[in-house]
gemmi code that builds the backbone of each chain (N, CA, C; Angstrom):
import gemmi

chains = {
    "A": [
        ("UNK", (109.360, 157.211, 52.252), (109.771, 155.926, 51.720), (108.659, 154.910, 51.832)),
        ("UNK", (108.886, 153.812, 50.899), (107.691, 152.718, 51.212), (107.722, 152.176, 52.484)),
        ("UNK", (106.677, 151.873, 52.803), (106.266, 150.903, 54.141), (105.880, 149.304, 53.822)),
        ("UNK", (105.748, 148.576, 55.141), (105.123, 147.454, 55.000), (104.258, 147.369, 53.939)),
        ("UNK", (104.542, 146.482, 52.392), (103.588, 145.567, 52.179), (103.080, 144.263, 52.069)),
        ("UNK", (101.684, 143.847, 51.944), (101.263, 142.681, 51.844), (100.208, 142.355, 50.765)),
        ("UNK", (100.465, 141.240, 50.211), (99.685, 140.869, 48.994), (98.992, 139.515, 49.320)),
        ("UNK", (97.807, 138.787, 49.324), (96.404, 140.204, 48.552), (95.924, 140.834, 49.571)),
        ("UNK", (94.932, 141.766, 49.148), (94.780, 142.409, 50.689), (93.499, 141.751, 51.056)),
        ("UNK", (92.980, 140.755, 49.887), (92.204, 140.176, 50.594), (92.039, 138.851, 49.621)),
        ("UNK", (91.800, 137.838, 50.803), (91.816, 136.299, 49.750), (90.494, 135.892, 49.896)),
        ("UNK", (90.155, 135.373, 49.646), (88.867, 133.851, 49.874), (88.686, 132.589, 49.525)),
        ("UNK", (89.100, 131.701, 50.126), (89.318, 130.058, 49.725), (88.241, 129.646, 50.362)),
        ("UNK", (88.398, 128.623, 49.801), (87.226, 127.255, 50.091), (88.006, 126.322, 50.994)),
        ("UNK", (87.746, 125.891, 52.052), (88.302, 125.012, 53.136), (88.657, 123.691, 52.199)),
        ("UNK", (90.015, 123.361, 52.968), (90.985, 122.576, 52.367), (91.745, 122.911, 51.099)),
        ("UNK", (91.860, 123.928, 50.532), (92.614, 124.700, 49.876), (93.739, 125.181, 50.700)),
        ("UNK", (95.222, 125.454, 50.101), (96.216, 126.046, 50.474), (96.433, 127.580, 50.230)),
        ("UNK", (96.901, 128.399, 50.963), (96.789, 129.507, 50.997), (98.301, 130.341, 51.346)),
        ("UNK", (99.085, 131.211, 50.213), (99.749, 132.015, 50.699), (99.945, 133.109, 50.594)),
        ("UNK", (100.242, 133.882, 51.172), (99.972, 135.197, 51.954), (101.588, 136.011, 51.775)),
        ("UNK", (101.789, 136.926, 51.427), (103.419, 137.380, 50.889), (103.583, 138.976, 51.886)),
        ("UNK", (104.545, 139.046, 52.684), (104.729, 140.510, 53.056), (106.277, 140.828, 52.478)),
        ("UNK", (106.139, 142.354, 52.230), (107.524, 143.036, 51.804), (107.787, 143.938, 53.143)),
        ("UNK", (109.016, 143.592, 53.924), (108.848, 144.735, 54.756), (109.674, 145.930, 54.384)),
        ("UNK", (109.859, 146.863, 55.016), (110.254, 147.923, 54.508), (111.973, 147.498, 54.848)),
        ("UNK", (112.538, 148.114, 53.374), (114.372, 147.895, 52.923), (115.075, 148.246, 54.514)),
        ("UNK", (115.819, 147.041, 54.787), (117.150, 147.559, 55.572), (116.223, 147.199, 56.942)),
        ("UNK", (115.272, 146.808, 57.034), (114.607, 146.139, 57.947), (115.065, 144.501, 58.405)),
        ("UNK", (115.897, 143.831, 59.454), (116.175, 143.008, 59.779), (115.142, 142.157, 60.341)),
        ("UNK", (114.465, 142.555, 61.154), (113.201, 141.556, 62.002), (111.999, 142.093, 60.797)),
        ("UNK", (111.704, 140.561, 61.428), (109.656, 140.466, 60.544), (108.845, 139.640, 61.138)),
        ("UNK", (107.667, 140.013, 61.400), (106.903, 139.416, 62.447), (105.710, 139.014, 61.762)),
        ("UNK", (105.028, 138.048, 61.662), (103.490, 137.745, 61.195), (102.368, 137.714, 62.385)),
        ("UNK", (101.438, 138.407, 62.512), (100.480, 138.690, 63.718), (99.426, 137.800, 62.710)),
        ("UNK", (98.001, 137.446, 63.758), (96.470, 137.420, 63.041), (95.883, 137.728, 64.044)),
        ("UNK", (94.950, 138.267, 63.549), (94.011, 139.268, 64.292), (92.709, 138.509, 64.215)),
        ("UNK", (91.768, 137.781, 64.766), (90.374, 137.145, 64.648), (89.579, 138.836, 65.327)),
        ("UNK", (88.057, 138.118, 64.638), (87.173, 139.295, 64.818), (87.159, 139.607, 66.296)),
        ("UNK", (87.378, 140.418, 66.599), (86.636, 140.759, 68.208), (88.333, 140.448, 69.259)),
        ("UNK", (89.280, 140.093, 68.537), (90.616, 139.779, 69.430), (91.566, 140.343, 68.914)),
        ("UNK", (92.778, 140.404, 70.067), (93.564, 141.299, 69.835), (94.779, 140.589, 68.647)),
        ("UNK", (95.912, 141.158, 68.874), (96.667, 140.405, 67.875), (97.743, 139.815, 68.058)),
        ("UNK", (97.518, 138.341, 67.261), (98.086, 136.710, 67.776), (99.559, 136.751, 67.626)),
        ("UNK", (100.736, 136.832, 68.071), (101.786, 136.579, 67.236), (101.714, 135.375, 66.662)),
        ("UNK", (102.606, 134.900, 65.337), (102.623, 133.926, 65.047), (104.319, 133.561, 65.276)),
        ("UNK", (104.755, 134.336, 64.058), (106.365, 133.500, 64.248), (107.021, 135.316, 63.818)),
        ("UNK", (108.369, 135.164, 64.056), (109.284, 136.353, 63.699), (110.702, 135.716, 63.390)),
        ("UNK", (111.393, 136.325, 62.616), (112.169, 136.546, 61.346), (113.306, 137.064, 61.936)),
        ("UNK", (114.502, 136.836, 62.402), (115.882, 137.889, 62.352), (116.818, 137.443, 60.976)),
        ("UNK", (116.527, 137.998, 60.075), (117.357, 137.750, 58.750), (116.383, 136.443, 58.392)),
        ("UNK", (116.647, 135.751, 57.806), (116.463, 134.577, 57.372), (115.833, 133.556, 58.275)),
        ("UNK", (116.309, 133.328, 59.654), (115.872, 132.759, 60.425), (114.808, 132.670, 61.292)),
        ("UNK", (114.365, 132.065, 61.873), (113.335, 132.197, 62.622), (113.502, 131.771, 64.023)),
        ("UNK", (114.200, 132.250, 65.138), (114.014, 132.164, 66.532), (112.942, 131.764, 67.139)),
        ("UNK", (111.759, 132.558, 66.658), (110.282, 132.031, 67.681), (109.447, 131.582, 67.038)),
        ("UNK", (109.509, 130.753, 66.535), (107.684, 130.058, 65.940), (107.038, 129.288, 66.949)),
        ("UNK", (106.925, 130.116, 67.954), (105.857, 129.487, 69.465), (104.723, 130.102, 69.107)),
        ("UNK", (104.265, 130.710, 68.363), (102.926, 131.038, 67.810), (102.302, 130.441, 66.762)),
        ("UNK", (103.013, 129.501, 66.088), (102.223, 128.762, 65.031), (101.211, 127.835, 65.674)),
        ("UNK", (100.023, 128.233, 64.936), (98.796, 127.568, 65.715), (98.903, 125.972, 65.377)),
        ("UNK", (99.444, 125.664, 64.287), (99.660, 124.347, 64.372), (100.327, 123.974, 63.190)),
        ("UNK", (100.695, 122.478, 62.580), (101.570, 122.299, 61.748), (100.892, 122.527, 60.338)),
        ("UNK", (100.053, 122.850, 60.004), (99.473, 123.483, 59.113), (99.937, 124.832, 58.458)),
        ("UNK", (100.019, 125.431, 59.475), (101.022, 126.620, 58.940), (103.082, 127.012, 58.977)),
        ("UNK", (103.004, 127.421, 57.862), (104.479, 127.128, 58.139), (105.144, 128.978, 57.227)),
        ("UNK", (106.367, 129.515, 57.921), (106.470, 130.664, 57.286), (108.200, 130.561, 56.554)),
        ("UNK", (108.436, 131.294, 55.646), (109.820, 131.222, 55.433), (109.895, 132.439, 54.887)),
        ("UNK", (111.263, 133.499, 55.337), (112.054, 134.342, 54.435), (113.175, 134.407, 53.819)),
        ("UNK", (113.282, 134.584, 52.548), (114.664, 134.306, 51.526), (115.320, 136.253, 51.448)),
        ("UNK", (116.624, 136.008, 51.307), (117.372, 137.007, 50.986), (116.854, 137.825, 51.924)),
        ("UNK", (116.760, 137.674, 53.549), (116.895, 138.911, 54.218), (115.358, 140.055, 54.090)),
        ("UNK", (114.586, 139.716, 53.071), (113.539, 140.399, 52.906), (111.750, 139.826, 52.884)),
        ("UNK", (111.439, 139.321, 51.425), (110.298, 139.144, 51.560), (110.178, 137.637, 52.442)),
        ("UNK", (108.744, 137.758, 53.159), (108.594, 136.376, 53.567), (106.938, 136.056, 53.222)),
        ("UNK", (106.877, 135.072, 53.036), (105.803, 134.341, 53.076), (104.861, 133.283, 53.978)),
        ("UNK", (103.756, 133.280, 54.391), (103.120, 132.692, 55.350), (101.844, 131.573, 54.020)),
        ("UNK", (102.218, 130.315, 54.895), (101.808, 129.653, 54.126), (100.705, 128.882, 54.783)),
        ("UNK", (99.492, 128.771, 54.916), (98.723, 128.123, 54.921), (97.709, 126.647, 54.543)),
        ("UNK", (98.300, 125.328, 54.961), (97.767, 124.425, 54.259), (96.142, 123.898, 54.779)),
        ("UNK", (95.979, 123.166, 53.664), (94.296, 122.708, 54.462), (93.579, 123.467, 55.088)),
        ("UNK", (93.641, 124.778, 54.528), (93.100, 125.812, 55.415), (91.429, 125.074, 56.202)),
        ("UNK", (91.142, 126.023, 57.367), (89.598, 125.471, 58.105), (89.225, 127.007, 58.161)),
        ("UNK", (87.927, 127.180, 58.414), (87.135, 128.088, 58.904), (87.727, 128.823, 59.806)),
        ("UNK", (88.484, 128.195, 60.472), (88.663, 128.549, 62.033), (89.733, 130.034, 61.617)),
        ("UNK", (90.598, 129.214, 60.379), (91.585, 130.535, 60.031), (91.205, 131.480, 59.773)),
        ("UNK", (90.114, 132.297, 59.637), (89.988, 133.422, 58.764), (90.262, 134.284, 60.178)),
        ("UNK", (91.154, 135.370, 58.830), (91.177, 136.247, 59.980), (92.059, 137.443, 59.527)),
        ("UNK", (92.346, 138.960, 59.936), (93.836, 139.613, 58.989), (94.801, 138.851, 59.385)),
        ("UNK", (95.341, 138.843, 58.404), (96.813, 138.174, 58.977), (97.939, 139.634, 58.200)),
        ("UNK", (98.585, 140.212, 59.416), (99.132, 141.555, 59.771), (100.759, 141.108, 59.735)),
        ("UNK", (101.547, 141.383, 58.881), (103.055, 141.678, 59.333), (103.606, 142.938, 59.616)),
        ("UNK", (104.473, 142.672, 59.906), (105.438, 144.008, 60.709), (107.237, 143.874, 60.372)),
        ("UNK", (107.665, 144.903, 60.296), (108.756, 144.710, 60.529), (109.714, 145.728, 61.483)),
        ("UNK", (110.980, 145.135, 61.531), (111.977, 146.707, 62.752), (113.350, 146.446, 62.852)),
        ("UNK", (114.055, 147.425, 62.827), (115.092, 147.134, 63.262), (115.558, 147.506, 64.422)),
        ("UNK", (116.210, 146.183, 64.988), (115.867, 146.015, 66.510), (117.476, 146.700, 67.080)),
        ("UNK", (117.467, 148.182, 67.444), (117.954, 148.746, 67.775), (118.853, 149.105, 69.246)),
        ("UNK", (119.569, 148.751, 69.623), (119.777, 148.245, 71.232), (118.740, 147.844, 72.067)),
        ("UNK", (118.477, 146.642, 71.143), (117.700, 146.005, 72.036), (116.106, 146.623, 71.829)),
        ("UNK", (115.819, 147.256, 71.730), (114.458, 147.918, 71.553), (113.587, 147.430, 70.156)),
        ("UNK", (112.732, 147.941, 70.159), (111.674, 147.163, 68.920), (110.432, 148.251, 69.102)),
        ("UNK", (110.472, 148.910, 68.072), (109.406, 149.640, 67.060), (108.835, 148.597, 65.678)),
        ("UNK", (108.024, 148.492, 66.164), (107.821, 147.646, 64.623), (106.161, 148.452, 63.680)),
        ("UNK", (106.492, 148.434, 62.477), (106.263, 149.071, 61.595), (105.057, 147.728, 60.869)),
        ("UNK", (103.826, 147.840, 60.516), (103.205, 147.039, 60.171), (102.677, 147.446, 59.147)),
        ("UNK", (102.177, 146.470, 58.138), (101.542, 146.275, 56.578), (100.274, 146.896, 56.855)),
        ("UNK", (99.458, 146.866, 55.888), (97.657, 146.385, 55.570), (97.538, 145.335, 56.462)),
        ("UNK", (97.858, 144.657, 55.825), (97.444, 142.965, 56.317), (96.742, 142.157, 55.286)),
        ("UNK", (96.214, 141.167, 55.453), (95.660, 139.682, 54.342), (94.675, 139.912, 55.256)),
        ("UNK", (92.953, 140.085, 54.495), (92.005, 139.743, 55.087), (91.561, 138.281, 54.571)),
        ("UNK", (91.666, 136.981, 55.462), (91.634, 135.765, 54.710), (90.516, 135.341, 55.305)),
        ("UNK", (89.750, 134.941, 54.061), (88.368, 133.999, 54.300), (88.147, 132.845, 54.073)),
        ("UNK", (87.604, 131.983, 54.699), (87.873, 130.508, 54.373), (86.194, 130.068, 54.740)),
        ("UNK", (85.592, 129.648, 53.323), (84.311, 129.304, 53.004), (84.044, 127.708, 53.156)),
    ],
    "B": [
        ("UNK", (101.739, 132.392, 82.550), (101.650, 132.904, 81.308), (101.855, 134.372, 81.031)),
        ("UNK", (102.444, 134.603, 80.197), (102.146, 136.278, 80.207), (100.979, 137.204, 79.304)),
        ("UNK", (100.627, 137.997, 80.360), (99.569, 138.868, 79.704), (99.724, 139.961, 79.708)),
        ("UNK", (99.089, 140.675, 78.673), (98.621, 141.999, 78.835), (97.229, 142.021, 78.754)),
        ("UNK", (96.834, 142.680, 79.732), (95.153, 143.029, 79.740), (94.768, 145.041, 79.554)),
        ("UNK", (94.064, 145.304, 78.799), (93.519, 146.198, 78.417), (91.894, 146.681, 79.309)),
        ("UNK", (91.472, 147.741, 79.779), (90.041, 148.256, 79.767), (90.574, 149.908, 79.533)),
        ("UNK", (88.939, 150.195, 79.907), (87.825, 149.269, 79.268), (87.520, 148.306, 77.838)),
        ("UNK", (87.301, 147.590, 77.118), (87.363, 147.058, 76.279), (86.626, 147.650, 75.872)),
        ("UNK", (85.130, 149.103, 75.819), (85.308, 149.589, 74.780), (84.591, 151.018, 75.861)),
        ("UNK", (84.679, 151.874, 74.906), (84.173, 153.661, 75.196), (83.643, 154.542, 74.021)),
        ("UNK", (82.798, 155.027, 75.097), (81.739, 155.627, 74.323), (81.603, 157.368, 74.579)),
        ("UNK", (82.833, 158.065, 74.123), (82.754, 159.983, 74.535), (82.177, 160.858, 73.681)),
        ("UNK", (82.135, 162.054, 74.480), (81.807, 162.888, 72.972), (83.003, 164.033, 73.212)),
        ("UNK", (83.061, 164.742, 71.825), (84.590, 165.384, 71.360), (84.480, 166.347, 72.538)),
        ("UNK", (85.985, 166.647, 72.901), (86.498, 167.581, 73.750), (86.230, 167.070, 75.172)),
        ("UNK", (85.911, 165.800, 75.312), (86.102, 165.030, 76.518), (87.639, 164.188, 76.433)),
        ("UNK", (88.130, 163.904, 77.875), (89.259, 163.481, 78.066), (89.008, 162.161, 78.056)),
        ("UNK", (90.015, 161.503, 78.097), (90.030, 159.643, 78.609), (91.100, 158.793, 78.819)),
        ("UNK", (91.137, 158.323, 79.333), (92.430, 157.254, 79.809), (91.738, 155.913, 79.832)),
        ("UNK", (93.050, 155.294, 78.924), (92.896, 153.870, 79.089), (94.192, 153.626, 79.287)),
        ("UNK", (93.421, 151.784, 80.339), (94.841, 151.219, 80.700), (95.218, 150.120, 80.075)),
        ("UNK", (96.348, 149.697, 80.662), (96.782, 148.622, 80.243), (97.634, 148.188, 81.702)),
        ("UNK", (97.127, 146.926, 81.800), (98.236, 146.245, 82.700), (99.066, 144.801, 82.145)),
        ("UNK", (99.889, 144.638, 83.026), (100.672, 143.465, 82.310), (101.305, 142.327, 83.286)),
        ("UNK", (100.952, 141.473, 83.080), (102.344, 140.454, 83.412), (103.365, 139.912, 82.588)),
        ("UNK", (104.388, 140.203, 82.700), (105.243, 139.563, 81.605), (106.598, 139.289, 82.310)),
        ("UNK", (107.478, 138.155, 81.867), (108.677, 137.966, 82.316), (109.732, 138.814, 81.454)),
        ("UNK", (110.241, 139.319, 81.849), (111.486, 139.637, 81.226), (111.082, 140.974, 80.356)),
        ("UNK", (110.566, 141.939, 81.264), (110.109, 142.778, 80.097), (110.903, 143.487, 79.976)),
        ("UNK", (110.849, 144.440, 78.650), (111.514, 145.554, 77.918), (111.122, 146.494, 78.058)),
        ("UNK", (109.967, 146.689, 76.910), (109.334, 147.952, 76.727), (107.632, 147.624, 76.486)),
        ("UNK", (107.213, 148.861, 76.526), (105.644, 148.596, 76.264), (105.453, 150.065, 75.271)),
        ("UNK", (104.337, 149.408, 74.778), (103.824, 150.605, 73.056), (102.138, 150.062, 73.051)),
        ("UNK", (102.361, 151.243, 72.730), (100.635, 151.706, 72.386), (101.130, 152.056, 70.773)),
        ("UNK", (99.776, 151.377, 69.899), (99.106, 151.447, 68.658), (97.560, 151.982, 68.593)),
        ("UNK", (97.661, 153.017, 68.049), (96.376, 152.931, 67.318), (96.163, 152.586, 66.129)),
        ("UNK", (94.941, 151.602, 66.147), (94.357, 150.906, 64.513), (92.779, 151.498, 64.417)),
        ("UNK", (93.410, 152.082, 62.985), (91.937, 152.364, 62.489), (91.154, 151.552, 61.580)),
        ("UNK", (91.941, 151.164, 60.747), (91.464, 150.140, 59.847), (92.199, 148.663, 59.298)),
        ("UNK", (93.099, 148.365, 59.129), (94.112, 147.215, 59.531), (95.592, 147.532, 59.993)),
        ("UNK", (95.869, 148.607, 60.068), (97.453, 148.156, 60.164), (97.149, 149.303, 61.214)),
        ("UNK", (97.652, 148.660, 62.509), (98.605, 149.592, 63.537), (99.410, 150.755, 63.029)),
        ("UNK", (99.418, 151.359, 63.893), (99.593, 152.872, 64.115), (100.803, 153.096, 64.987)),
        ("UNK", (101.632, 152.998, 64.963), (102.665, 153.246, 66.085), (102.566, 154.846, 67.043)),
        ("UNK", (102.209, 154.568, 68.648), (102.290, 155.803, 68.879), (102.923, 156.378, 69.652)),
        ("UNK", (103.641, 155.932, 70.932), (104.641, 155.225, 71.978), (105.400, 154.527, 72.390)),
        ("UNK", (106.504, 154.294, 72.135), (107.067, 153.168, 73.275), (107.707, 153.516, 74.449)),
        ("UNK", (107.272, 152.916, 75.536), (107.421, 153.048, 77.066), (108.620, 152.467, 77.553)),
        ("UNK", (109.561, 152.632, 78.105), (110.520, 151.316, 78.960), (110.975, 151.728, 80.317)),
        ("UNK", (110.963, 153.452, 80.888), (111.309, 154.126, 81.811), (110.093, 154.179, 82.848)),
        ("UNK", (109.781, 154.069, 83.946), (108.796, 154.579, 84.837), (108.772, 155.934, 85.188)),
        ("UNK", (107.475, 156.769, 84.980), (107.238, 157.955, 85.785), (107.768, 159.072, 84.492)),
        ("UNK", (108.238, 158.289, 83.656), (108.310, 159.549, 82.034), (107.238, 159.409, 81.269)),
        ("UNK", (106.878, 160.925, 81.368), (105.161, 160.900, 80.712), (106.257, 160.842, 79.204)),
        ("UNK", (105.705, 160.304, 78.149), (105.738, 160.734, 76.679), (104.607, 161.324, 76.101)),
        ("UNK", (104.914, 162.311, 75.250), (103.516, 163.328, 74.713), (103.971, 163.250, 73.552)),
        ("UNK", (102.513, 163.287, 73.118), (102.332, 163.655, 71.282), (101.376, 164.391, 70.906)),
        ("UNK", (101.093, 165.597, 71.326), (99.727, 166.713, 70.455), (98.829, 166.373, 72.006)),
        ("UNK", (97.965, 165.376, 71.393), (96.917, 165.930, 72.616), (96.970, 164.196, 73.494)),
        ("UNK", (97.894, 163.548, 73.062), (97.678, 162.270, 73.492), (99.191, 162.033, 74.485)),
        ("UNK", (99.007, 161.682, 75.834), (100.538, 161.306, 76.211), (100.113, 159.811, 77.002)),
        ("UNK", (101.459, 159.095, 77.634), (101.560, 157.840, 78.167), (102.898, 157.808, 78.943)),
        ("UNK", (102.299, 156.909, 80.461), (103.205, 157.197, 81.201), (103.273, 155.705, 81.615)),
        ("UNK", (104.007, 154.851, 82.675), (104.520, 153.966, 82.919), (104.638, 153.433, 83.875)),
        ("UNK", (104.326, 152.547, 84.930), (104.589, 152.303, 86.208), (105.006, 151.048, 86.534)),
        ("UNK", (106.283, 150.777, 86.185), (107.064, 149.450, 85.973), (106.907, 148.805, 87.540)),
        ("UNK", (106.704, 149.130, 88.630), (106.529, 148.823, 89.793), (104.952, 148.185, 90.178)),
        ("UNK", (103.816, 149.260, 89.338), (102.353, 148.411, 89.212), (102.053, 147.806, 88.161)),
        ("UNK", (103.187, 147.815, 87.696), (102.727, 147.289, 85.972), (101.883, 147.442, 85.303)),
        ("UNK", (101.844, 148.790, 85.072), (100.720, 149.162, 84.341), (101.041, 150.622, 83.181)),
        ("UNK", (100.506, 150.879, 82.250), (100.686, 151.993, 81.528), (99.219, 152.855, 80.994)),
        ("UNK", (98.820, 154.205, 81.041), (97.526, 154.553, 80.963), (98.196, 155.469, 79.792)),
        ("UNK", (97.247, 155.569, 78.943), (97.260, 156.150, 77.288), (95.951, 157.208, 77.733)),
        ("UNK", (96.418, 158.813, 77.630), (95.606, 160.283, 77.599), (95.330, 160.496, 76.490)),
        ("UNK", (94.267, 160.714, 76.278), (93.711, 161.722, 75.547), (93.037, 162.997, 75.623)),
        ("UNK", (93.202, 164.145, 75.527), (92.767, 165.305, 76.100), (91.838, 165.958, 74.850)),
        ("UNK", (90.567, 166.371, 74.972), (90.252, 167.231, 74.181), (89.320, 166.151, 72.820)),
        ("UNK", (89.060, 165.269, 72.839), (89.103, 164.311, 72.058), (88.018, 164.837, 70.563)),
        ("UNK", (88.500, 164.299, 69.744), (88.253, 164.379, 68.749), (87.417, 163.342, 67.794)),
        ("UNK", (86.668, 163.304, 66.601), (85.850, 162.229, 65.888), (87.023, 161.187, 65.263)),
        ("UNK", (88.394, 162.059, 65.010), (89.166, 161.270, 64.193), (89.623, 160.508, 65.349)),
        ("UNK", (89.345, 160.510, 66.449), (90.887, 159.937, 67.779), (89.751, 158.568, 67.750)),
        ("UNK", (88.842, 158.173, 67.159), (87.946, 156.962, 66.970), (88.826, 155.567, 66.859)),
        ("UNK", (89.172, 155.004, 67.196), (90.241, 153.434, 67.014), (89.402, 152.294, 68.040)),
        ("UNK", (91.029, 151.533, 67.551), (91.374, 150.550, 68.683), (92.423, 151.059, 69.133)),
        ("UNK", (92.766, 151.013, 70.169), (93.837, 151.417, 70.944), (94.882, 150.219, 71.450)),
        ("UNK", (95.139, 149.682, 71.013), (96.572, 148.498, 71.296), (97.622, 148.901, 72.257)),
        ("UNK", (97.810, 147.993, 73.175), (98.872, 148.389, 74.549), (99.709, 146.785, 73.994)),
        ("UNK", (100.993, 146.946, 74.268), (101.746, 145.822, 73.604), (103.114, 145.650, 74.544)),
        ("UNK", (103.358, 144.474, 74.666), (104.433, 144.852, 75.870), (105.515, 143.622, 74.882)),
        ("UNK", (106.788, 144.425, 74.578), (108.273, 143.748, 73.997), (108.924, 142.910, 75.643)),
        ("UNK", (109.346, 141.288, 75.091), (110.303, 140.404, 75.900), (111.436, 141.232, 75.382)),
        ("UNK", (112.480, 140.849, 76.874), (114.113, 140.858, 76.494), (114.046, 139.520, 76.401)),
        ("UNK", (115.615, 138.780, 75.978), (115.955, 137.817, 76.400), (115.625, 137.188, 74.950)),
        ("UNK", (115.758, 135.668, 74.703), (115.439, 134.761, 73.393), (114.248, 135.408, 72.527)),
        ("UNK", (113.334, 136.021, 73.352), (112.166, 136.318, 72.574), (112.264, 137.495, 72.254)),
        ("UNK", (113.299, 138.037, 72.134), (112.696, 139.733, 72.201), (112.395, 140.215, 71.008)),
        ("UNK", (111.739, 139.579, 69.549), (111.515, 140.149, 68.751), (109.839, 140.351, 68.974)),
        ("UNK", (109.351, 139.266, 69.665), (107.867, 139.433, 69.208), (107.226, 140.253, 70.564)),
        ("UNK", (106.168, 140.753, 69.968), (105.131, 142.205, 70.844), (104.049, 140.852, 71.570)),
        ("UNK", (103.559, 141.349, 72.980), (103.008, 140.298, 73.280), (101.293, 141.462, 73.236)),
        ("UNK", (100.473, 141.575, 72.544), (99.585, 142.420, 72.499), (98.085, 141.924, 73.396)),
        ("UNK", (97.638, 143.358, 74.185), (96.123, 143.328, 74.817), (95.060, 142.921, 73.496)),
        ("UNK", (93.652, 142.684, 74.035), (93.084, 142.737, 73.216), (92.323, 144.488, 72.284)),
        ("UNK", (92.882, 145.496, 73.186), (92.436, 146.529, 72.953), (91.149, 147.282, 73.292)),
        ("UNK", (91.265, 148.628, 73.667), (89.998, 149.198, 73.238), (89.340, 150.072, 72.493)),
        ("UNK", (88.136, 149.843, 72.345), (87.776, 150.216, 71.189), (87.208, 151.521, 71.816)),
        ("UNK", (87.519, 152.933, 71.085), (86.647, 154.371, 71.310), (86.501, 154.675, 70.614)),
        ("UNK", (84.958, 155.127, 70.359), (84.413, 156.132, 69.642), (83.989, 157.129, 70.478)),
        ("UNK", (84.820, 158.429, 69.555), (83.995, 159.659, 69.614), (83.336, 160.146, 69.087)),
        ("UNK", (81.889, 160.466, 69.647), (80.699, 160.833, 68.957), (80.768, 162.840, 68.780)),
        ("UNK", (80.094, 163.333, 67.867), (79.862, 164.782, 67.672), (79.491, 165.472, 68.815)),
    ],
}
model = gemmi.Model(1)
for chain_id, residues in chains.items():
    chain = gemmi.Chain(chain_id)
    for i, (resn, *xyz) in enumerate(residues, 1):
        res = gemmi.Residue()
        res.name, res.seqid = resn, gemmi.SeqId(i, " ")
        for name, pos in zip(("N", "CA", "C"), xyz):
            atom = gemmi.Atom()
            atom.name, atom.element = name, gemmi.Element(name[0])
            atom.pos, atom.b_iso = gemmi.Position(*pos), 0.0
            res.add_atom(atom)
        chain.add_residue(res)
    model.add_chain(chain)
structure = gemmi.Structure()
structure.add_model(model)
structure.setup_entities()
């Protein structure tokens, strides 16, 4: 069956440009997670998804970024005023969180560059 | 704060040598812990841990658990050019947070010919 995807697999903006970033996670998948990965570090959570909602956005690096998912599935990570500082993959995942447990299943990722 | 810390942060074998890497952790409220391997962007799912002292095996790679030292070591036996990654140790919250993975920075192995 299909897996995690994400579109584009790779961007490049010019600083202060807006930027968004789209994952599909795989059908019948309830949780969705957005990670970024900088060169040389491991990987950041940002925010995660149970249906529609969002419980944890204690990882948004700041109010610049903001994420939303419609109908239970795709979500989008949105990037404003992007800086330099952002580039980086930006990796989703998804799982269904099974008594309590969590396997999560991850995309490609967005390799995002910001010039 | 909670961490997971990873070493070595990186290794350098040649095939049909063994290796262990660790991972240790602090975390409140933990669940479970998983190892990923990434080869090129997307994680690899290869483990998840939540029991102490149960090795899990897969082919030539297993991982065991020590919820008491907090720590988990990822085997490799026999190693191979393809077993080349990052190796990701990731430790799951219970409780409000339990969707998100709190991840090491990883290490990186190459196996050379």
């Amino acid at each position: 069956g299909a897996g995690v995807s994400q579109s584009p697999s790779n961007k490049v903006t010019e600083k202060g440009k807006d930027v968004e970033l789209r994952c599909d996670p795989i059908s019948g998948h309830t949780a969705l997670y957005w990670y970024r990965q900088s060169l040389g570090q491991g990987l950041e959570f940002l925010i995660y998804f149970q249906g529609n909602s969002a419980p944890d956005k204690s990882g948004l690096p700041s109010d610049r970024f903001s994420a939303e998912r419609t109908g239970g599935s795709v979500s989008t990570l949105t990037i404003q005023r992007t800086q330099q500082e952002d580039s980086a993959v930006y990796l989703c995942a998804s799982s269904v969180i099974a008594g309590g447990y969590n396997e999560q299943f991850f995309g490609p990722g967005t390799r995002l560059t910001v010039l | 704060e909670d961490k997971v810390v990873q070493s070595p942060l990186s290794l350098v074998v040649h095939e049909g040598d063994t290796v262990t890497l660790n991972c240790s952790y602090e975390v409140t409220n933990f669940r479970s812990l998983l190892w990923y391997k990434q080869e090129k962007k997307a994680p690899t799912f290869l483990f998840m841990l939540t029991s102490s002292g149960i090795e899990k095996k897969s082919g030539r790679l297993s991982s065991i658990l020590d919820k008491k030292e907090l720590f988990s070591i990822l085997n490799i036996t026999a190693t191979q050019t393809g077993d080349s990654a990052i190796y990701l140790c990731a430790v799951q919250k219970g409780g409000g947070s339990q969707g998100n993975l709190i991840f090491g920075k990883g290490t990186k192995l190459s196996v050379k010919p």
